[in-house]
N, C-alpha and C positions, 0 to 999 in steps of 0.2 A: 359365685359362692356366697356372697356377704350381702346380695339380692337374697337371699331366702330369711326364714325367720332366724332367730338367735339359736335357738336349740338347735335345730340343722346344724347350722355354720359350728357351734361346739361340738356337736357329734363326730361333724367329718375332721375338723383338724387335728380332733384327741383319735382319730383311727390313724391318720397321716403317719408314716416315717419320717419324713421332712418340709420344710413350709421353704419355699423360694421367694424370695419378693425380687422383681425383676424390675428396673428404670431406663430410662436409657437421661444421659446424663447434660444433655439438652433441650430435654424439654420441662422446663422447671415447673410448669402447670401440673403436668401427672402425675410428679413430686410430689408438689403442695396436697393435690388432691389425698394421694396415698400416706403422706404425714400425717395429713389431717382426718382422716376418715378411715381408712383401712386398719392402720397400724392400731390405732383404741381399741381397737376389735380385737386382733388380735393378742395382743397384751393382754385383753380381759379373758379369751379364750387359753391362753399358757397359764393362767393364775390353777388352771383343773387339770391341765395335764404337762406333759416334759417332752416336748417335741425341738430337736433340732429346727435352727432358722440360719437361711443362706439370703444376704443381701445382694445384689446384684448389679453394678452400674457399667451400662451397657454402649460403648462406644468412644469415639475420641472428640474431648471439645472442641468446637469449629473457631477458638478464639484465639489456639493454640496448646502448646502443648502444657498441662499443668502439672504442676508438683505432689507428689505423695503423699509429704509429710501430712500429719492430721490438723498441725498447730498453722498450716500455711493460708496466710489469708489476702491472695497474693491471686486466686481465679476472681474470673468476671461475675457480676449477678446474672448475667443472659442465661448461663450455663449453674449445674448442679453442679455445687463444690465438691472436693472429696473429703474437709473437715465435717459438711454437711450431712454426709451417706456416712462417716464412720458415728458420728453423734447418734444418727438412730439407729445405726448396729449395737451403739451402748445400750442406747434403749430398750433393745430388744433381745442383748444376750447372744447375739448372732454373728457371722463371719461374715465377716465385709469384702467382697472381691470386684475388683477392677477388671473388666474385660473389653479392649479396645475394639475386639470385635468378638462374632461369632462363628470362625470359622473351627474348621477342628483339631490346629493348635491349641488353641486357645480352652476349647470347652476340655481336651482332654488334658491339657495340662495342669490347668485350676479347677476349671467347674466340676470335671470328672471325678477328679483327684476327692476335692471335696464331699462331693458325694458318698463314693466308695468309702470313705471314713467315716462317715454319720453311717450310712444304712449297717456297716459292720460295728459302730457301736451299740447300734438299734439293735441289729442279731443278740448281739451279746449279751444285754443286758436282755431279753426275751430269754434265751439259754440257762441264763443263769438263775430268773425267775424259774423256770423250769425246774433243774435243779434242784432247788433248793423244798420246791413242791415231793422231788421223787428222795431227796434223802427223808422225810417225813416220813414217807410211808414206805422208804424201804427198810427192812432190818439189820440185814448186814449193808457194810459201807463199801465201796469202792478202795481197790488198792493207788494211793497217791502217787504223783509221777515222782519219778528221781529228782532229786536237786541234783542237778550236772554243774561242773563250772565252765564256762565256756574254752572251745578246745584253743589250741596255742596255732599261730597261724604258721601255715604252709611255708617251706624251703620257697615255693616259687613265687607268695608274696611276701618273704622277704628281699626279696630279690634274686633268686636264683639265676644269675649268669648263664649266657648262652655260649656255649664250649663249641659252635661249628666250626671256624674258622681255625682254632686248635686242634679238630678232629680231622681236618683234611692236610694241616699243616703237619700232624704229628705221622701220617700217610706215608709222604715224602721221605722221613725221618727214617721210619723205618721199611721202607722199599717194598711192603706185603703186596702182592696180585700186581707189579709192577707190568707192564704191559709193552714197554717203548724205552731204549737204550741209548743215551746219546754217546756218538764217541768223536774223538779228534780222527782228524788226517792219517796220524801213523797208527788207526784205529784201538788207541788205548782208553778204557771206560773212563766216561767222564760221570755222567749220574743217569739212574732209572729213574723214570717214572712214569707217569698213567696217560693213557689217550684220554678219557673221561674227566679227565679236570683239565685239562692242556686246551681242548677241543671248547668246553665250555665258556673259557676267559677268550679265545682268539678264533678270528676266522680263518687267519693264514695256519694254524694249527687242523681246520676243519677242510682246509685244502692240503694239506701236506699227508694226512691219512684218510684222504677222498671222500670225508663225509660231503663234502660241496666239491663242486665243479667250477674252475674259473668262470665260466657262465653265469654262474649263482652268486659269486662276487661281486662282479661290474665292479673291480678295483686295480686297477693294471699294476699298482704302487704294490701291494697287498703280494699280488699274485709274484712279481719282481721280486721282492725280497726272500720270497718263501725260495724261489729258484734259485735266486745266490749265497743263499745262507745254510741249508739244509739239502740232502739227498738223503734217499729212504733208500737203503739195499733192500730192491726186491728179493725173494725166496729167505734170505736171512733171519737166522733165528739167534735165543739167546742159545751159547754153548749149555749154559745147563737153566731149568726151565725154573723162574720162582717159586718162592710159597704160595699158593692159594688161585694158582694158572692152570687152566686142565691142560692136558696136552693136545688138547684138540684148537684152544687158542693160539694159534703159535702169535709169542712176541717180538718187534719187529727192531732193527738197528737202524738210528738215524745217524748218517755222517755230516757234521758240523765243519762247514769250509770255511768258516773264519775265525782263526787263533784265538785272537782279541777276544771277541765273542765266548769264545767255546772256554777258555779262562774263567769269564766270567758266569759262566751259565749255571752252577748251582747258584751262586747270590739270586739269578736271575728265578730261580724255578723257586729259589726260599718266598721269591718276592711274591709270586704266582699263587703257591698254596696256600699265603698269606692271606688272599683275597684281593689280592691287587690295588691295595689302595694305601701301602706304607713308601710312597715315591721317593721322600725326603729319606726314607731308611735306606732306600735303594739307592738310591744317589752317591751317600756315605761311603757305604759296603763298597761299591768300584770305583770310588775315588783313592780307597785307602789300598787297593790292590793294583790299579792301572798306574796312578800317579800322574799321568800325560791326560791336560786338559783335551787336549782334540778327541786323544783314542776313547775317552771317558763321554765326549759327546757324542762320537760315532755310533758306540752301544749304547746307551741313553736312547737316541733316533732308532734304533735298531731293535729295540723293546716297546719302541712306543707306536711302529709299524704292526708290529705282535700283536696289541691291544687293541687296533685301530679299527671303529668300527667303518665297512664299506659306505664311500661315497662322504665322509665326515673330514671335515679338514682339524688335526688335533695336531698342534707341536707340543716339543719336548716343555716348550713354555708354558702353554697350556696346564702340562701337570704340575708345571711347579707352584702354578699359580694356586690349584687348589689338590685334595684330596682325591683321589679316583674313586670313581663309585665301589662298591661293594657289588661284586658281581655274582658271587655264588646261589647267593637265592633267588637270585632270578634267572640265571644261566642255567645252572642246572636242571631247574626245572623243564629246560627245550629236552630233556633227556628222559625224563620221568616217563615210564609206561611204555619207552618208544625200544624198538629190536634196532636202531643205530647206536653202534660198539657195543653191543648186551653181551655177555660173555656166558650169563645166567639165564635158567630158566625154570621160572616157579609152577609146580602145575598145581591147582587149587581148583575144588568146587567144580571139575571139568574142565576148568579154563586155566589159558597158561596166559605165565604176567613176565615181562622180559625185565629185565636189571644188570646191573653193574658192580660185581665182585667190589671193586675199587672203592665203590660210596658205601656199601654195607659193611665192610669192615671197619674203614675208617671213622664210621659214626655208632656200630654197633656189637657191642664185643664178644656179644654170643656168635653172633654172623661170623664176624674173627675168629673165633675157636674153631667152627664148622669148617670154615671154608681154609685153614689154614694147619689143622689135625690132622689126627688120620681117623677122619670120618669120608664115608662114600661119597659127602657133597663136595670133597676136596676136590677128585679126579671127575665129576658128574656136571654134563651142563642143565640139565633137566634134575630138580629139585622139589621134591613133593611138602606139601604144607598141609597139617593136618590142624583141627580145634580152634582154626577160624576161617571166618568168611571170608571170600573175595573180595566187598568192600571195604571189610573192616583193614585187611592187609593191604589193600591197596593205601587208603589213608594210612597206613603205618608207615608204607613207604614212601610216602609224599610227606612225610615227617622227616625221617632221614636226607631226601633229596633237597627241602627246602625249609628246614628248621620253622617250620609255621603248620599250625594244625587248627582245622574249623570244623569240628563237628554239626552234625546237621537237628542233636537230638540229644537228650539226655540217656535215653538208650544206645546211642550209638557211642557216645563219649565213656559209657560203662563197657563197651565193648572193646573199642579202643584202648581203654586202660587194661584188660586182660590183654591181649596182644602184647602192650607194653610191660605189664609184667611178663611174662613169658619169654622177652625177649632181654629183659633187665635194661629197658631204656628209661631210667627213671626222671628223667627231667620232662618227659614225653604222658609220662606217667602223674606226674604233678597237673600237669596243664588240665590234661582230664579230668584230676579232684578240684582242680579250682573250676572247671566250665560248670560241673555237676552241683557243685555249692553256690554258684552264681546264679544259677538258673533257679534252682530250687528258692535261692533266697528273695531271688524277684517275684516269686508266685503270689496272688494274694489268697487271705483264708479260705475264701470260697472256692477256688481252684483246685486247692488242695483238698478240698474235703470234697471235691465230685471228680476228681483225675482216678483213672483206671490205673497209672502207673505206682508200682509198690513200692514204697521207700523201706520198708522191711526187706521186700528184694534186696535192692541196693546193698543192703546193710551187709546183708547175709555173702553176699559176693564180693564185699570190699574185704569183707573178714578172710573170704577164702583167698582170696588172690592178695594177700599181704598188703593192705593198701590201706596201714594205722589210721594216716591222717583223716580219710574220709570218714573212715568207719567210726570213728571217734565224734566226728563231727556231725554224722547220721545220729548216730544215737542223741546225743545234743539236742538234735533238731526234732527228734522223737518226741523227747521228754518238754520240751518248748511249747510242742501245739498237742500236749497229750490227749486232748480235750477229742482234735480231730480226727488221730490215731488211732484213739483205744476205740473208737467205733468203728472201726475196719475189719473185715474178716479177716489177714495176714496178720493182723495185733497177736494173735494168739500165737504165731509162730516163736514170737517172744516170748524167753523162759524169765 
């Protein structure tokens, strides 16, 4: 460039959107050269025009590693200080970066970055020349955007608290689509409750109602206990059928052949619904009711057998020592989508999707009213789903089963959130306004002003499906980049 005459070399830097000057930070000759010669050039050529300038020092000193600060004068002469490269970014009015190398961390973290901010100033202020050419000669003026205040931020970044472990506990509590009866020796009812969370926390539970086969175990300890502690009366049912059980599930009686045990076994199924990881609360609860340190050790051993994953050697010490995992969201999920203990059966879009009476009431209240009323899906194992997709419902219920949701799309998180309203999951319903304001916030301008996708859409659909926060925040974000919007054909949908 600066080989041609003077006129050239001013021509092309006044067309430029940005000037780079690149170094690399050991070799102080190409330095001096470019100090001395290039940069005079340059500086005479910004005197005519206004062009961003990005300095560049390229690599790591071989003398070690140097300091940042500007004022540090502390690098060797061999090597280009970095007092040195920020002194002629004074000079020059320019942005000084450090890149120890060139790979594509690096260029997209800083170099990118930088960029993208110059050439979007550059737009801008070309735009706004613009502009200011067409208010001239236009007559009438454009209607100004709203001043909006910025909206007030979402339940779920305040912190909206996750209520699973309450939703399966609160289950128990109230015995809904109970499935499994335990009783004492002189068969008097000890407590209901569900194959589907029982089955999920244990494997001796996943043998005791044959979802595995001793085979599947390889745990003799596991398979042992389950035979001395529990029998299942084959053919037996409950005398009268629960809430939210067709008759076509028949629910089954287990008998509890240890006293001790069977005393203590609602503390034990509190413990369970809990999530299995309040041990020291468990401890308490049958110390205060057995009194007898052994008998208290016995069941202690006898619940941690319960827990015990095959082929793991775990003592009671073990748990004291720490916290038990948190096993729901990730146990349950072995159940998601699968026909092992399905009770239900959703048909959607042609295709059927198998589930669990047990996990959709407990986490979802509309599902509770359905399946617990007198609605046809009460007595029905085949349950029709209309006004949405398969995938979308599917993700909905992988919400349910595992209190974690990852859309693939900002359309599909707009989807999702209809389902969730429709179902009034609204902490499910949240997650979705915050992924859709996340993403949209991370765009940059240029994205936005060539994306096919409508944010007028959006708007128009958060409105209908009752969904303030977004909607509020759409329009926001409307009026923010009015610039890019009101040049859209869907602008006009706005009254």
């Amino acid at each position: 460039l600066f080989d041609s005459d003077w006129y050239t070399s001013r021509s092309l830097i006044g067309a430029a959107d940005i000037i780079v000057i690149k170094y690399s930070v050991n070799d102080k000759t190409s330095f001096q050269e470019l100090k001395d010669n290039y940069v005079p050039m340059i500086k005479k050529a910004l005197n005519h025009c206004s062009v961003p300038v990005i300095i560049s020092a390229i690599g790591a000193r071989k003398n070690g590693v140097p300091c940042t600060c500007p004022l540090c004068t502390s690098d060797r002469r061999s090597c280009v200080t970095t007092s040195e490269g920020v002194q002629l970014a004074k000079e020059l009015g320019a942005t000084y970066l450090e890149l120890h190398t060139l790979n594509e961390f690096y260029v997209q973290k800083y170099f990118g970055g930088v960029l993208e901010y110059f050439v979007i100033q550059i737009l801008n202020q070309k735009s706004s020349e613009k502009m200011k050419k067409r208010r001239k000669t236009q007559k009438n003026h454009r209607v100004q955007p709203p001043q909006l205040e910025q909206p007030e931020k979402m339940p779920i970044l305040k912190g909206e608290d996750s209520h699973y472990d309450a939703d399966l506990h609160n289950l128990l509590c109230c015995c809904q689509c109970a499935d499994v009866a335990f009783y004492s020796e002189d068969l008097s009812t000890v407590v209901e409750a569900h194959k589907i969370i029982l089955c999920s926390v244990s494997h001796l539970f996943m043998l005791l109602f044959e979802v595995k086969s001793p085979a599947d175990i390889h745990d003799a300890s596991i398979v042992q206990t389950a035979q001395s502690l529990f029998a299942v009366e084959v053919g037996a049912t409950f005398a009268t059928v629960p809430r939210g059980v067709p008759p076509c599930v028949p629910p089954v009686r287990v008998v509890v052949k240890d006293p001790v045990f069977c005393s203590c076994l609602p503390d034990i199924l509190h413990f369970i619904y809990s999530g299995a990881f309040q041990w020291e609360q468990l401890e308490e609860d049958i110390k205060k009711k057995l009194k007898d340190p052994e008998k208290m050790e016995d069941v202690l051993e006898k619940v941690n057998c319960i827990l015990k994953t095959p082929g793991k050697l775990q003592t009671v010490k073990d748990c004291r020592s720490r916290q038990m995992k948190r096993l729901y969201s990730t146990s349950l999920r072995l159940f998601f989508n699968t026909p092992v203990l399905a009770d239900v059966i959703f048909k959607i879009q042609g295709a059927t999707v198998p589930a669990h009476r047990a996990v959709l009431v407990a986490r979802c209240e509309v599902m509770a009213a359905m399946f617990n009323g007198n609605y046809l899906e009460a007595n029905s194992i085949l349950v029709p789903v209309y006004g949405v997709s398969k995938d979308t419902f599917l993700s909905f219920l992988e919400y349910l089963y595992t209190d974690s949701c990852c859309p693939a799309s900002i359309l599909q998180a707009m989807s999702l959130l209809v389902c969730a309203e429709m179902y009034q999951v609204m902490r499910l319903q949240h997650i979705c306004e915050l992924y859709i304001i996340t993403q949209l916030q991370s765009m940059p301008s240029r994205e936005l002003a060539s994306t096919n996708l409508s944010i007028v859409s959006l708007l128009q659909k958060a409105k209908f499906h009752n969904s303030d926060c977004l909607s509020t925040w759409l329009l926001h974000f409307i009026a923010t980049n009015y610039l890019i919007f009101s040049q859209k054909p869907e602008f006009q949908d706005l009254s």
